[in-house]
C-alpha positions in Angstrom: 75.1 103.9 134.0 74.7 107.4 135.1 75.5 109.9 133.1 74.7 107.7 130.2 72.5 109.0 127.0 70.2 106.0 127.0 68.8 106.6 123.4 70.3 107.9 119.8 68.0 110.6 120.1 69.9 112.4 122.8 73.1 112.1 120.8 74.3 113.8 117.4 77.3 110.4 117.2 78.3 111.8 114.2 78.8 115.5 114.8 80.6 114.5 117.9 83.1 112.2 116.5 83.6 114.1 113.7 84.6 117.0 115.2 86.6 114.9 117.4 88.4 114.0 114.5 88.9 117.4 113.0 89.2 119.6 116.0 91.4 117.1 118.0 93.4 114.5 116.0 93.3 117.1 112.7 94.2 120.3 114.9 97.9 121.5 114.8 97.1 124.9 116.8 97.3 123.6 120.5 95.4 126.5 121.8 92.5 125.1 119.6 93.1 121.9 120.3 93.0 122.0 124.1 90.1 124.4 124.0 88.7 121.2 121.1 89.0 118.9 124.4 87.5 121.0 126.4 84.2 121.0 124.7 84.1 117.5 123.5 85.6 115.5 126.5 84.7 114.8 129.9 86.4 116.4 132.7 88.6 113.3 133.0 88.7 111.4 129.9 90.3 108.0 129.0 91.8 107.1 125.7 93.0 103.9 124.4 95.3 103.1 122.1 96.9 100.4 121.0 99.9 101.0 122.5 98.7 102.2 126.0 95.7 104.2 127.9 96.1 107.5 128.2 94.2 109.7 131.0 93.0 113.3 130.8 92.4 116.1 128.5 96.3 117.6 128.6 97.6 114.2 128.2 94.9 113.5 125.1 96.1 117.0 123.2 99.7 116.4 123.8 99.1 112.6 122.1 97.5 114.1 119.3 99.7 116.5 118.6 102.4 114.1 118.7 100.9 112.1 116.2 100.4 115.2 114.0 104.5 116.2 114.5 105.0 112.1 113.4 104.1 111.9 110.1 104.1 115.6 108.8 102.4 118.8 107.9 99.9 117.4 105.3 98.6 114.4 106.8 95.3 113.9 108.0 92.4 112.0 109.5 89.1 111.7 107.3 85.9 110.4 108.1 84.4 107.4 106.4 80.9 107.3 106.2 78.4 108.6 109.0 79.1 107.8 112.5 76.5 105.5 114.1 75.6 105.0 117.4 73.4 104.1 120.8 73.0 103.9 124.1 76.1 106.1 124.9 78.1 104.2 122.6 79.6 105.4 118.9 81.4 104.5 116.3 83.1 106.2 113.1 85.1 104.7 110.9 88.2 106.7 109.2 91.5 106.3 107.3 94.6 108.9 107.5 97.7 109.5 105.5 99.0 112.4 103.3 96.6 115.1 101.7 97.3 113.8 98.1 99.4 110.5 99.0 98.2 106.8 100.0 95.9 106.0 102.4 98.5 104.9 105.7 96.1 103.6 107.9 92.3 102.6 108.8 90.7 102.2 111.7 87.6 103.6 113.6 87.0 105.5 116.6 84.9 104.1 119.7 83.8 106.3 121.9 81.6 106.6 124.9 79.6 109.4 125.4 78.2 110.3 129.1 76.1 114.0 129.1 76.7 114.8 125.5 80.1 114.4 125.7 83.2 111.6 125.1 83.9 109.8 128.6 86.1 107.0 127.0 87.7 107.0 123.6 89.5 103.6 122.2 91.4 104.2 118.7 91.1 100.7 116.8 93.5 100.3 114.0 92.7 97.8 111.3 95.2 95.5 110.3 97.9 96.5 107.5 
């Protein structure tokens, strides 16, 4: 594929997808979220949910954002473990729920990565 980092060398996964997680799906300032998107994504990014595909960086923040407003002012995404990842493709595994409350969903981000940053990102939720 064009574009695509053929090696792990070329690509810190983990930094990446963490600080998708933290500056996108943790960030509740949407000036610092969209300029988040900015950085990390692609000019025209996909992401898929389970629920539907969403397309471009406006459409991404406004998503996350949502998701933030949903389930309140303490809740949050943290990573599990250390993202992996080659040939333009990553992984990171996470959970999310309250600050000091039950875990209220797992799942793992997916993401492919074309020049450094996230080209496609698919949001796989683990079974309750």
């Amino acid at each position: 594929m064009k574009g695509c980092d053929m090696t792990t060398q070329d690509t810190d996964f983990d930094h990446l997808l963490r600080a998708n997680l933290e500056r996108v799906f943790n960030e509740r300032d949407e000036d610092k979220r969209r300029a988040a998107i900015a950085e990390l994504f692609v000019e025209e990014p996909v992401m898929y949910e389970p629920t539907g595909v969403v397309q471009g960086r406006s459409e991404i923040s406004r998503v996350a954002g949502e998701l933030l407003n949903q389930f309140g002012p303490t809740f949050r995404f943290v990573p599990d473990g250390v993202a992996v990842g080659h040939h333009g493709l990553g992984r990171l595994a996470w959970h999310a729920g309250p600050e000091q409350g039950p875990v209220a969903v797992t799942g793992a981000d997916v993401a492919q990565i074309e020049s450094g940053k996230i080209s496609r990102l698919w949001v796989l939720l683990n079974p309750q």
